[in-house]
MDTraj code that builds the backbone (N, CA, C; nanometers):
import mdtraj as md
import numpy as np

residues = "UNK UNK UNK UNK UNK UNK UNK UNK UNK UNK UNK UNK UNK UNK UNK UNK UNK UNK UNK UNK UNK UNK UNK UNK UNK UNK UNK UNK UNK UNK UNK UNK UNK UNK UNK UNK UNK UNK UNK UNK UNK UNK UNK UNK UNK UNK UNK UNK UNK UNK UNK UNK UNK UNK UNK UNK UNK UNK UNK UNK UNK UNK UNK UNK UNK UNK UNK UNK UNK UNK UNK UNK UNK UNK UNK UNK UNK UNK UNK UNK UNK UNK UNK UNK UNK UNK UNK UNK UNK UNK UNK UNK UNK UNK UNK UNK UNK UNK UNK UNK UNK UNK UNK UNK UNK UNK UNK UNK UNK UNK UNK UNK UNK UNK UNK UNK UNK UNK UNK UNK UNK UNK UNK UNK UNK UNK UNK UNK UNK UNK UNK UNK UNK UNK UNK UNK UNK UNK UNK UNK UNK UNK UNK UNK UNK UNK UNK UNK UNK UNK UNK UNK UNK UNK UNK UNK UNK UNK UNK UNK UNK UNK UNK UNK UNK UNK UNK UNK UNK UNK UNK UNK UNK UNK UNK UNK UNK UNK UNK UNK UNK UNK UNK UNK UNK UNK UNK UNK UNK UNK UNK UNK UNK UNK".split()
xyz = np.array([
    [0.2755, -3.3193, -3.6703],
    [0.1502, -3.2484, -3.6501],
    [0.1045, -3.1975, -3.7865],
    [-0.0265, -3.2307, -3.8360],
    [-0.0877, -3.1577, -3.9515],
    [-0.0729, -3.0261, -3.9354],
    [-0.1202, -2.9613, -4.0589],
    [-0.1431, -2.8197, -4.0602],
    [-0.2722, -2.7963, -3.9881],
    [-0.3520, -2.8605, -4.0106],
    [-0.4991, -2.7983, -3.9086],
    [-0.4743, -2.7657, -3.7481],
    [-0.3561, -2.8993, -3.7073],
    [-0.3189, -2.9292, -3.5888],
    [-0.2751, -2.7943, -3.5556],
    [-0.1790, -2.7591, -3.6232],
    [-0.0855, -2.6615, -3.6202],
    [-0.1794, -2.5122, -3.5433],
    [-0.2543, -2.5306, -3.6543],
    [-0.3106, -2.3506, -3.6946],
    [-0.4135, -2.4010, -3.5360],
    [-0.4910, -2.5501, -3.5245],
    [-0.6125, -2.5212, -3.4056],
    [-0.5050, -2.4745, -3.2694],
    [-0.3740, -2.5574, -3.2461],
    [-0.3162, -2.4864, -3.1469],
    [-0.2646, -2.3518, -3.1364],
    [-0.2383, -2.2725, -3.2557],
    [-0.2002, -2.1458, -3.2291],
    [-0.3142, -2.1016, -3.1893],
    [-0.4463, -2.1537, -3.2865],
    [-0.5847, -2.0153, -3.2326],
    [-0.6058, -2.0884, -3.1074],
    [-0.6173, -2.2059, -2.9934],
    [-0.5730, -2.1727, -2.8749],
    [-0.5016, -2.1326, -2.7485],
    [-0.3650, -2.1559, -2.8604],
    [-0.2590, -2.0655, -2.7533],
    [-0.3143, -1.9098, -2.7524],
    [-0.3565, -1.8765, -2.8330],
    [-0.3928, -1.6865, -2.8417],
    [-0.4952, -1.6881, -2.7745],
    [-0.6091, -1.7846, -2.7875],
    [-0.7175, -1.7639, -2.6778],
    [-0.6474, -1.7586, -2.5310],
    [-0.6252, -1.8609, -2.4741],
    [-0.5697, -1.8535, -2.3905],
    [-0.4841, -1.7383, -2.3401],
    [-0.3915, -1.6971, -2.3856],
    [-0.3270, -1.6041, -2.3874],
    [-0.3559, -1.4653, -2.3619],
    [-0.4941, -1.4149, -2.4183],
    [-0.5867, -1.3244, -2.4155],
    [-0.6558, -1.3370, -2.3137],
    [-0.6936, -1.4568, -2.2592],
    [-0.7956, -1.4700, -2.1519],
    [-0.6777, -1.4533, -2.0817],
    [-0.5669, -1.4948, -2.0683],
    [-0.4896, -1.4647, -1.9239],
    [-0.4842, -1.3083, -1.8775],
    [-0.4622, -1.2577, -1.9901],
    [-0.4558, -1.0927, -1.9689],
    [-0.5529, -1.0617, -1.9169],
    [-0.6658, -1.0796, -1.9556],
    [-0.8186, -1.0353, -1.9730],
    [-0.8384, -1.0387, -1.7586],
    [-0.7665, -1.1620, -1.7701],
    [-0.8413, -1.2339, -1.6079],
    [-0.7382, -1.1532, -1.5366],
    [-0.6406, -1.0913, -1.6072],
    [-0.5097, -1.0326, -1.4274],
    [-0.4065, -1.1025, -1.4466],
    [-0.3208, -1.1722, -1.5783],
    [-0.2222, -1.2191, -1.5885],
    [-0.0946, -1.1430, -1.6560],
    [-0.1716, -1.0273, -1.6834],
    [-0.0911, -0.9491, -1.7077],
    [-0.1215, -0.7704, -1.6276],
    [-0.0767, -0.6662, -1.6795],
    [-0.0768, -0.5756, -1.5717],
    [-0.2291, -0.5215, -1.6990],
    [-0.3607, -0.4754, -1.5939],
    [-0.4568, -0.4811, -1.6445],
    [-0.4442, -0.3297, -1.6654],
    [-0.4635, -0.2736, -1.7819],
    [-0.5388, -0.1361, -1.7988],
    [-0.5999, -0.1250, -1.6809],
    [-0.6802, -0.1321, -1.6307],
    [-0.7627, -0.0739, -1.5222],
    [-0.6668, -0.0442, -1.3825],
    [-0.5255, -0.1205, -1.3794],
    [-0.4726, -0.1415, -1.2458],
    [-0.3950, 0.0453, -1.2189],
    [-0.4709, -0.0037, -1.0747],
    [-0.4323, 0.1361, -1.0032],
    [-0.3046, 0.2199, -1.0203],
    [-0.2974, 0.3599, -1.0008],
    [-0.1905, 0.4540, -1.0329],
    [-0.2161, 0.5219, -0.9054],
    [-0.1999, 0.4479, -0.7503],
    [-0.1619, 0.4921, -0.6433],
    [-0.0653, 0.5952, -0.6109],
    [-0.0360, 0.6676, -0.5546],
    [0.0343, 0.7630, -0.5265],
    [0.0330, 0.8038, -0.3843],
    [0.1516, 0.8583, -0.3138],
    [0.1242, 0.9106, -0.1992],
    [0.1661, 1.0650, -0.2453],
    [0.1076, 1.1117, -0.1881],
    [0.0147, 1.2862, -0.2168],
    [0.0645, 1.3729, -0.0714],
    [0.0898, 1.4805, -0.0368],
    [0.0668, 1.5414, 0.0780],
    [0.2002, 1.4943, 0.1901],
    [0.2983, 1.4484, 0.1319],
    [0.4263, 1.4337, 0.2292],
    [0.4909, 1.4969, 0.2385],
    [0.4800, 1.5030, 0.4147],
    [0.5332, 1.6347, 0.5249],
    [0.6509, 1.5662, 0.6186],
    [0.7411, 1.6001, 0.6482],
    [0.8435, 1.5881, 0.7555],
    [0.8103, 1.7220, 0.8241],
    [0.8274, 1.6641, 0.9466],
    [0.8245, 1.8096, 1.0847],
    [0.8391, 1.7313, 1.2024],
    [0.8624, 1.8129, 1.2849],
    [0.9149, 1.7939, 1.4078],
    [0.8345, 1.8544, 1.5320],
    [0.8167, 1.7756, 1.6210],
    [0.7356, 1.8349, 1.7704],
    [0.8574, 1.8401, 1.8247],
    [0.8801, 1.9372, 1.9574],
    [0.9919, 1.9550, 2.0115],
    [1.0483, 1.7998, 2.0646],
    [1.0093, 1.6780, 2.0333],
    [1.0859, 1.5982, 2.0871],
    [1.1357, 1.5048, 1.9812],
    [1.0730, 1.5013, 1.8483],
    [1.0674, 1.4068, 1.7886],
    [0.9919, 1.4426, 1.6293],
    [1.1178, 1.3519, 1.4855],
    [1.0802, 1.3982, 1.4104],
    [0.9761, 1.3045, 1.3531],
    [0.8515, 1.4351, 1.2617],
    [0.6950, 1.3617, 1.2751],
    [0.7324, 1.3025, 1.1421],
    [0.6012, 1.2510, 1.0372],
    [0.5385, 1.2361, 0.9298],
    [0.4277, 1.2344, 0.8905],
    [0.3888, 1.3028, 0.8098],
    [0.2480, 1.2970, 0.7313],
    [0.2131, 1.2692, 0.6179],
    [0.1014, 1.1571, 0.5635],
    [0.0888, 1.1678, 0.4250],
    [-0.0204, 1.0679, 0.3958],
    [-0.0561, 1.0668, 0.2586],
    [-0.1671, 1.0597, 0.2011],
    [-0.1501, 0.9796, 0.0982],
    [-0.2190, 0.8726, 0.1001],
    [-0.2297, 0.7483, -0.0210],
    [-0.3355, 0.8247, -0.1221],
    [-0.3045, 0.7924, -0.2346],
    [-0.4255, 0.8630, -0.3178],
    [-0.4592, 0.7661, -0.4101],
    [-0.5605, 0.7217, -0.4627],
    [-0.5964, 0.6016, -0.5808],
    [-0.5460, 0.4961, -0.5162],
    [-0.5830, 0.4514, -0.3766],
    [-0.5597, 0.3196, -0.2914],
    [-0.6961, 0.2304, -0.3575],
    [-0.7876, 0.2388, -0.3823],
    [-0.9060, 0.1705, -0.3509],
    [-0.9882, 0.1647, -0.4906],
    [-1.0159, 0.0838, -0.5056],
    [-1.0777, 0.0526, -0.6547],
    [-1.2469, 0.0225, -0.6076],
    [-1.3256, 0.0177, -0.7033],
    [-1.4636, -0.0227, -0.6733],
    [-1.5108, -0.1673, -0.6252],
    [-1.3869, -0.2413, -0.6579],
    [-1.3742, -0.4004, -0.6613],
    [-1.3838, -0.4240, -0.5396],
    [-1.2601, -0.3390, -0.4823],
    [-1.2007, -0.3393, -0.3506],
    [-1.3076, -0.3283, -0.2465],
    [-1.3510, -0.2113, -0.3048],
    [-1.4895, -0.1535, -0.2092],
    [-1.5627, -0.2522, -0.2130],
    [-1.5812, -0.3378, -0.2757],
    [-1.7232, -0.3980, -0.2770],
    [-1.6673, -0.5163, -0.2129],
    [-1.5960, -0.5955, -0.2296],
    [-1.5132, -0.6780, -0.1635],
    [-1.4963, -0.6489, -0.0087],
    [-1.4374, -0.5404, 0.0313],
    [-1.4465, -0.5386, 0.1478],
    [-1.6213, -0.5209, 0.2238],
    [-1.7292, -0.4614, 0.1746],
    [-1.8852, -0.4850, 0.2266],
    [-1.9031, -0.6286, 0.2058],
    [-1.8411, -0.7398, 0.1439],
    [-1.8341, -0.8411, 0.1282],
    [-1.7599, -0.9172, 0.2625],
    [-1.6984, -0.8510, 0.3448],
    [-1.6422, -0.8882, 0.4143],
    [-1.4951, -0.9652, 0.4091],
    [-1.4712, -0.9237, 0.3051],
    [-1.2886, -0.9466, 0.2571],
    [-1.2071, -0.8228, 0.3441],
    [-1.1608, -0.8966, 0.4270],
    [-1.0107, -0.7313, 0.4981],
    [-0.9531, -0.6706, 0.4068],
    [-0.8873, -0.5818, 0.4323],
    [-0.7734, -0.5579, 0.3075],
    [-0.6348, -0.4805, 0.3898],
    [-0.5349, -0.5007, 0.3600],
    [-0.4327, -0.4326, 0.4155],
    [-0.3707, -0.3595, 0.3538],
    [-0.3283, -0.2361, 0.3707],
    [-0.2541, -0.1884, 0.3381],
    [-0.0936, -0.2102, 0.4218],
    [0.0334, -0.1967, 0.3357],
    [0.1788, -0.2039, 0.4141],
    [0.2367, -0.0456, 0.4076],
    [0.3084, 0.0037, 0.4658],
    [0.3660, 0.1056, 0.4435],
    [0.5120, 0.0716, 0.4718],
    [0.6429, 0.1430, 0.4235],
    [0.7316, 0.1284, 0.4291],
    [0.8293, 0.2308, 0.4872],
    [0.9002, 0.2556, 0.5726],
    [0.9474, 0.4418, 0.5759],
    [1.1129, 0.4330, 0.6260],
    [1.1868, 0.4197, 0.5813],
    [1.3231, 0.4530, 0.5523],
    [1.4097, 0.6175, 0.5840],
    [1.4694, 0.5786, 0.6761],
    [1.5240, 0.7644, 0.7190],
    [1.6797, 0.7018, 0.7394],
    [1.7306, 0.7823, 0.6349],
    [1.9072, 0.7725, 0.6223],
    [1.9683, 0.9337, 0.5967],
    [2.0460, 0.8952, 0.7037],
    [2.1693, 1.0216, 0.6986],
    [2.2617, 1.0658, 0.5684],
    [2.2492, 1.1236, 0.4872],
    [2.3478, 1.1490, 0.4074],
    [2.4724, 1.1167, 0.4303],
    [2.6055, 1.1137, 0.3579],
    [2.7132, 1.1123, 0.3839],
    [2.7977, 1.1432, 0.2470],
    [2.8715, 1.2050, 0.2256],
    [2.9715, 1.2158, 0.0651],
    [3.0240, 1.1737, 0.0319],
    [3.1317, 1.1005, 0.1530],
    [3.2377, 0.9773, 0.0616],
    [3.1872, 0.8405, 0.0799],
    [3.0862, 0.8167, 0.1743],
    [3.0862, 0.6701, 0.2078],
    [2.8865, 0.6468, 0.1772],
    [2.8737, 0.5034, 0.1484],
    [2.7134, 0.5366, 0.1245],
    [2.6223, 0.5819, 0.2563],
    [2.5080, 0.6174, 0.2371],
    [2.4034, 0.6692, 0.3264],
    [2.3916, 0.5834, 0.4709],
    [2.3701, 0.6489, 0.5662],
    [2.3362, 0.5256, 0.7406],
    [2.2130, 0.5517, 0.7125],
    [2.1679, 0.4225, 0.7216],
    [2.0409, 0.3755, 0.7621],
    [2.0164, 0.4291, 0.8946],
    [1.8921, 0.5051, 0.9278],
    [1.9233, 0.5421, 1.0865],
    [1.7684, 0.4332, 1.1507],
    [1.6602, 0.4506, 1.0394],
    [1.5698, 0.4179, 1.0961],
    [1.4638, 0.2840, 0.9465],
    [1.4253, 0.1975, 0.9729],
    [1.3801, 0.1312, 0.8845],
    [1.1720, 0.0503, 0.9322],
    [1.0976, 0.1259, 0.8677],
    [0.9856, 0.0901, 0.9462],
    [0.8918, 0.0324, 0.8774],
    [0.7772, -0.0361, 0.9101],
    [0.7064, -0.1548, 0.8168],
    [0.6251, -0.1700, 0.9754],
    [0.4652, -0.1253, 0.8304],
    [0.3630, -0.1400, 0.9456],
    [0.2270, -0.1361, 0.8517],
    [0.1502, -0.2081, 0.9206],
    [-0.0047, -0.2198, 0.8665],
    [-0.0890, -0.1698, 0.9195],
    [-0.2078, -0.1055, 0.7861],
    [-0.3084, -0.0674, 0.8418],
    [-0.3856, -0.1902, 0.7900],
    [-0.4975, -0.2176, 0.8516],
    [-0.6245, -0.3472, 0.8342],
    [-0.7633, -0.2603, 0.8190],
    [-0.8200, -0.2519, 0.7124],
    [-0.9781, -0.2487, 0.6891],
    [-1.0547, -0.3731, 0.6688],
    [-1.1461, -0.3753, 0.8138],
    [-1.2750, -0.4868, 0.7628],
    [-1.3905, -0.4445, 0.8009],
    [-1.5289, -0.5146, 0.7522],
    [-1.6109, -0.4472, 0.7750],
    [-1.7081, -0.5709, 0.8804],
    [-1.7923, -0.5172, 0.9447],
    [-1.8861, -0.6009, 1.0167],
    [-2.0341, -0.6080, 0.9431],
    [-2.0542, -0.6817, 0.8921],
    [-2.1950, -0.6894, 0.8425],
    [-2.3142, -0.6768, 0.9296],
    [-2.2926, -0.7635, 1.0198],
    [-2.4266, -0.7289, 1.1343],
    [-2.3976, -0.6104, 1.2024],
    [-2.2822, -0.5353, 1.2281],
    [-2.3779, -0.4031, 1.2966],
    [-2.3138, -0.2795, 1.1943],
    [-2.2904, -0.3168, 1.0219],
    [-2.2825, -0.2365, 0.9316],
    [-2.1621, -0.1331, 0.9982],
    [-2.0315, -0.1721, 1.0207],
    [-1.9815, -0.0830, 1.0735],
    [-1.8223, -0.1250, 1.0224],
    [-1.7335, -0.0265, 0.9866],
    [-1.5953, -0.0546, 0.9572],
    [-1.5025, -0.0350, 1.0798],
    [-1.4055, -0.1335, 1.0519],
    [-1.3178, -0.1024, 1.1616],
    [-1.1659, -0.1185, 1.1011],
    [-1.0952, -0.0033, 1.1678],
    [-0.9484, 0.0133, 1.0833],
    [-0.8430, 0.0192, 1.1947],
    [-0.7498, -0.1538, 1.2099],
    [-0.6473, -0.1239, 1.2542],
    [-0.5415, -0.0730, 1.2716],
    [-0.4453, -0.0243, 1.2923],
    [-0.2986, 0.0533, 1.2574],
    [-0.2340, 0.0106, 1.3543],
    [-0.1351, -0.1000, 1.3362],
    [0.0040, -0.1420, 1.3870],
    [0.0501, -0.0111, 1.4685],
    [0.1063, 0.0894, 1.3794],
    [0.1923, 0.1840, 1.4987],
    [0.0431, 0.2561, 1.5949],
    [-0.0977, 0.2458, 1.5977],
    [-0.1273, 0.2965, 1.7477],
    [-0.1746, 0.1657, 1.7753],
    [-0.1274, 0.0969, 1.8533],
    [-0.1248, -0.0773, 1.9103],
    [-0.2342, -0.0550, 2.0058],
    [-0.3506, -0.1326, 1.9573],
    [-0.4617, -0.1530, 2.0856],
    [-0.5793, 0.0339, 2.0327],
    [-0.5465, 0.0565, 1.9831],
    [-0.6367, 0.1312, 1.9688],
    [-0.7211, 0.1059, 1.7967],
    [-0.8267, 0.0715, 1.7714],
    [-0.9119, 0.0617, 1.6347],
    [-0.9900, 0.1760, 1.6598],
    [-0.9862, 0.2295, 1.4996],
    [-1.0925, 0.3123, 1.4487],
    [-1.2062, 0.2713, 1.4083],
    [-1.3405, 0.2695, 1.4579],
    [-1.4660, 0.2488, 1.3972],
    [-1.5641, 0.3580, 1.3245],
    [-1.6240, 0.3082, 1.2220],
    [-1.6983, 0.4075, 1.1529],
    [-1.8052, 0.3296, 1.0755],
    [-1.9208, 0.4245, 1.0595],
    [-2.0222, 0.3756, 0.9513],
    [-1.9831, 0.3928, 0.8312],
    [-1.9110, 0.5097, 0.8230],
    [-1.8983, 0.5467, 0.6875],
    [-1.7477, 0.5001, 0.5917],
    [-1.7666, 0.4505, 0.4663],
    [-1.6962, 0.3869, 0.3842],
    [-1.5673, 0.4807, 0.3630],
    [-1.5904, 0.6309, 0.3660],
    [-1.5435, 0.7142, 0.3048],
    [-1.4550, 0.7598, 0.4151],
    [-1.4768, 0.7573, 0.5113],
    [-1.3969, 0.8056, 0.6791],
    [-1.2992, 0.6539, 0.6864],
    [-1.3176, 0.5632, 0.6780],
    [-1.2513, 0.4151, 0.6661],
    [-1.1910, 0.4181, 0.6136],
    [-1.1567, 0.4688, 0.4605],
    [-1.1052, 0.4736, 0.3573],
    [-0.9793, 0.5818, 0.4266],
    [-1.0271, 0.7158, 0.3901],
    [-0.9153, 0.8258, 0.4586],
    [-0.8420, 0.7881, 0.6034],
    [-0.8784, 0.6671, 0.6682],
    [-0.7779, 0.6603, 0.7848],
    [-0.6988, 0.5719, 0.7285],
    [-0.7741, 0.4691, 0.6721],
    [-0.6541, 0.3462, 0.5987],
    [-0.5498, 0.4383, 0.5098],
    [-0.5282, 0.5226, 0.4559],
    [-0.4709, 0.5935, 0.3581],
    [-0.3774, 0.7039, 0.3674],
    [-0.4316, 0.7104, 0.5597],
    [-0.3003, 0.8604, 0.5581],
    [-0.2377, 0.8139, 0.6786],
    [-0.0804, 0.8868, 0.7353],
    [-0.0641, 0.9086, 0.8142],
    [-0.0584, 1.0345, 0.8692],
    [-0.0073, 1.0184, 1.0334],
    [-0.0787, 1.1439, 1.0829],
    [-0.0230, 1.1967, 1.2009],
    [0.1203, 1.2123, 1.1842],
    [0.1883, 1.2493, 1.2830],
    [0.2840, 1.1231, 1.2882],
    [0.3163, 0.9947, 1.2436],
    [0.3894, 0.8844, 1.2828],
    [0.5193, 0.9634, 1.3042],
    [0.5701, 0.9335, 1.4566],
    [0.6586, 0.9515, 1.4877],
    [0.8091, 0.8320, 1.4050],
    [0.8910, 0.9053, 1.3896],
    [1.0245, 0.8335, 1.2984],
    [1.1288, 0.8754, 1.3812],
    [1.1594, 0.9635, 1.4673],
    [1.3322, 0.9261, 1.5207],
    [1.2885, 1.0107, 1.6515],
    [1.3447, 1.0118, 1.7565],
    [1.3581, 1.0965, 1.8480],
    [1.4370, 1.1939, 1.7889],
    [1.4554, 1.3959, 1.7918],
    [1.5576, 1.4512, 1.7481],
    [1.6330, 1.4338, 1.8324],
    [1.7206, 1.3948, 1.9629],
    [1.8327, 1.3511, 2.0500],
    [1.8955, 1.2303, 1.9092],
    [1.8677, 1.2133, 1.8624],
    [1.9642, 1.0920, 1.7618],
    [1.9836, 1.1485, 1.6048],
    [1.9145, 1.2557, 1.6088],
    [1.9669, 1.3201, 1.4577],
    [2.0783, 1.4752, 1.4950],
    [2.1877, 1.4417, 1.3954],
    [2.2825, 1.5362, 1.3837],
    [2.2911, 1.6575, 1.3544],
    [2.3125, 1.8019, 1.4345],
    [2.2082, 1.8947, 1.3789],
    [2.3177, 1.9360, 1.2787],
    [2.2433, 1.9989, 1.1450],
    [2.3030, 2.0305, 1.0224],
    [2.3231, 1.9406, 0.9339],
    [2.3066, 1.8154, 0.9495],
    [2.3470, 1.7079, 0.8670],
    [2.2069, 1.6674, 0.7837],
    [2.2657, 1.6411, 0.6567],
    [2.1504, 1.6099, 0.5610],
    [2.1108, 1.5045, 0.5963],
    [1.9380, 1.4585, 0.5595],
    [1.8936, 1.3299, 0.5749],
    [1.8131, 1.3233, 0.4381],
    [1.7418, 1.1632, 0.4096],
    [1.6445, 1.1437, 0.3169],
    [1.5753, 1.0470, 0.4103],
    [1.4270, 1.0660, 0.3821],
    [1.3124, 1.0469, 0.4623],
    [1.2532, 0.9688, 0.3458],
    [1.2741, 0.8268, 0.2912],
    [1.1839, 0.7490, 0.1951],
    [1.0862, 0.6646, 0.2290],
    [0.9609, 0.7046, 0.1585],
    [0.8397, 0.5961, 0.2117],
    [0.7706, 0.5642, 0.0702],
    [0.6618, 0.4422, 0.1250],
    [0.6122, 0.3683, 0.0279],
    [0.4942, 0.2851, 0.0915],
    [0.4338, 0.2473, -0.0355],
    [0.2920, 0.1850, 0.0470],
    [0.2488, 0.0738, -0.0738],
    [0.1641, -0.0348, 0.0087],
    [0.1690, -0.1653, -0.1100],
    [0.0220, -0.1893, 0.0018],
    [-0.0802, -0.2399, -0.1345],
    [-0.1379, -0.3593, -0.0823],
    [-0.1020, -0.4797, -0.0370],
    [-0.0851, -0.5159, 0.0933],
    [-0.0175, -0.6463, 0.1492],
    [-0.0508, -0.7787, 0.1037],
    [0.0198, -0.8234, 0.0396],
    [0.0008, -0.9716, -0.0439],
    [-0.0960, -1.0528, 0.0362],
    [-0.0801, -1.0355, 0.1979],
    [-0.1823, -1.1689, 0.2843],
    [-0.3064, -1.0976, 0.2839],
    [-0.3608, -1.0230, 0.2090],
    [-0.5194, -0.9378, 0.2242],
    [-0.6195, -1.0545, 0.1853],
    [-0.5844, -1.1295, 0.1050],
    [-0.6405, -1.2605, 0.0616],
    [-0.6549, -1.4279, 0.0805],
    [-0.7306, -1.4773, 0.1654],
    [-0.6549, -1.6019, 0.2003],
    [-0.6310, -1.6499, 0.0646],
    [-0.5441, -1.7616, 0.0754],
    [-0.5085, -1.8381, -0.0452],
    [-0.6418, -1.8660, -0.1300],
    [-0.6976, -1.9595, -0.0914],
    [-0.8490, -2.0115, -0.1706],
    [-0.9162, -1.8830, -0.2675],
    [-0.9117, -1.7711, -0.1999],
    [-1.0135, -1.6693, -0.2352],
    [-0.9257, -1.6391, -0.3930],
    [-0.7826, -1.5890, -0.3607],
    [-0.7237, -1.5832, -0.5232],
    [-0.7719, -1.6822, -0.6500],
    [-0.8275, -1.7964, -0.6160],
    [-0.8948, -1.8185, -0.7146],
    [-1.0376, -1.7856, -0.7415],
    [-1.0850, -1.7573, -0.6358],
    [-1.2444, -1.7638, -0.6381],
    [-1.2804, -1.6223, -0.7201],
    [-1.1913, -1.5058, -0.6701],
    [-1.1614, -1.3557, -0.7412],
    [-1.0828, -1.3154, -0.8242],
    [-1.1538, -1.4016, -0.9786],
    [-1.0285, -1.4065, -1.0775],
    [-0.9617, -1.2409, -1.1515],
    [-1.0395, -1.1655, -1.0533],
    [-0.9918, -1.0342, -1.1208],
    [-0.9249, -0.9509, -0.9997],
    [-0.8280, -1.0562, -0.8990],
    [-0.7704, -0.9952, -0.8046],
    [-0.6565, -0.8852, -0.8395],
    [-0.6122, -0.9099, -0.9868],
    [-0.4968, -0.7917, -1.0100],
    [-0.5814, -0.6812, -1.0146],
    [-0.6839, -0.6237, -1.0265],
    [-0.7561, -0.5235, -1.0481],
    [-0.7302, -0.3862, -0.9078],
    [-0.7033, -0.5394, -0.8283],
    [-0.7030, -0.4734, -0.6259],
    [-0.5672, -0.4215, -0.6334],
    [-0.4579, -0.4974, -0.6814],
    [-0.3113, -0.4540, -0.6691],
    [-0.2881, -0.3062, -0.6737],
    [-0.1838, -0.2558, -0.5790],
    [-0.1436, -0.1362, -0.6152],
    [-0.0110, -0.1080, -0.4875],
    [0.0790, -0.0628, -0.5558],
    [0.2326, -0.0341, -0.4595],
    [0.2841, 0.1313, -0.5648],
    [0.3334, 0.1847, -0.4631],
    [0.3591, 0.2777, -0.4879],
    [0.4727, 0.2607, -0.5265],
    [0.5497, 0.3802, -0.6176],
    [0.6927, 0.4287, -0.6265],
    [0.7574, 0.4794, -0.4796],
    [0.8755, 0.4312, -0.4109],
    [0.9649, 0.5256, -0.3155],
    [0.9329, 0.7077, -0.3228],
    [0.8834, 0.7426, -0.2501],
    [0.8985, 0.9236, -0.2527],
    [0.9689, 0.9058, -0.1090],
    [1.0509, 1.0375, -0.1961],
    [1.1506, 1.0502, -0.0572],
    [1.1171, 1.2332, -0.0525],
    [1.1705, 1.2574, 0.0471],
    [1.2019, 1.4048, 0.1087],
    [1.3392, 1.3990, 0.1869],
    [1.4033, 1.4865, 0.0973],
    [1.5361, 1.5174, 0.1809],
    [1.5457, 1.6883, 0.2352],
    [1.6163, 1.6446, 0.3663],
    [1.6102, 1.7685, 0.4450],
    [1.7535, 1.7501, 0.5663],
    [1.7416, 1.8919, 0.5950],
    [1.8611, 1.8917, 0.6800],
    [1.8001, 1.8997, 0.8322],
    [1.8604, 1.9111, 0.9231],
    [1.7914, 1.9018, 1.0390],
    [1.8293, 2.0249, 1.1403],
])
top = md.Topology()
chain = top.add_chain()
for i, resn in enumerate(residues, 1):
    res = top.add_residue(resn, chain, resSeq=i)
    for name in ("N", "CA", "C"):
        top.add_atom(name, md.element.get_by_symbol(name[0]), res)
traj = md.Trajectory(xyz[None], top)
């Protein structure tokens, strides 16, 4: 290979290279710093609850994408293990569930599924009420107390991800700035005794 050869492929490997970043091939400056905010453990006399709050779920992309009529899912994750000192932690409870935002164009209206209330959808006009149901929970029941040990420590870990299938296949190319949408939280846990 000449020297011209040389030097024209480096200045297109760097183009390239730059445009990959640029497009979502790498983790974009702009990509979300999601958080869940506002996590509560409590208990109704039969059963222990949860509450909590996605915060920086939703980007402008997102938003506009979904009035576009793109769904979007959110996953949540929620993990409840018993302590123990000499031996590792029991898994007591392991849960994985979706919420679904889509919107209807002809009668301008959002609708938000949630796996754990089965058969029941939330509808709304407003972007901003759509948004706050996709984003919190709100009482999800996690164990009956008849199965937790009283006095015994537990950790209560949850987590939340944009669900990889929010996109059919085709569309990841068509929306070359789909890393922009990405966002998964860190594990927050709450440990408590019972």
């Amino acid at each position: 290979m000449t020297l011209f050869h040389k030097r024209t492929f480096r200045g297109f490997s760097s183009f390239f290279l730059a445009l990959a970043l640029f497009c979502g091939g790498g983790q974009p400056a702009l990509a979300q710093n999601a958080t869940i905010e506002e996590l509560i453990v409590t208990n109704s006399s039969t059963d222990l609850l949860l509450f909590l709050t996605v915060n920086n779920a939703f980007t402008k992309q997102m938003e506009e994408g979904i009035r576009n009529g793109i769904p979007v899912t959110f996953s949540f994750y929620v993990k409840l293990e018993r302590k123990r000192n000499t031996w590792l932690n029991q898994e007591l409870v392991s849960l994985n569930f979706d919420h679904t935002l889509s919107y209807d164009t002809l009668k301008e209206e959002y609708s938000i599924v949630r796996s754990e209330l089965a058969g029941q959808a939330f509808r709304t006009k407003s972007l901003a009420e759509a948004k706050k149901a996709m984003a919190q929970l709100n009482g999800l029941t996690i164990s009956p107390l008849k199965a937790l040990i009283p006095e015994a420590g537990y950790l209560l870990r949850v987590k939340a991800r944009l669900a990889e299938k929010t996109l059919p296949l085709y569309l990841h190319y068509v929306i070359p700035f789909w890393s922009l949408w990405d966002f998964e939280t860190d594990w927050y846990t709450v440990e408590f005794r019972y």
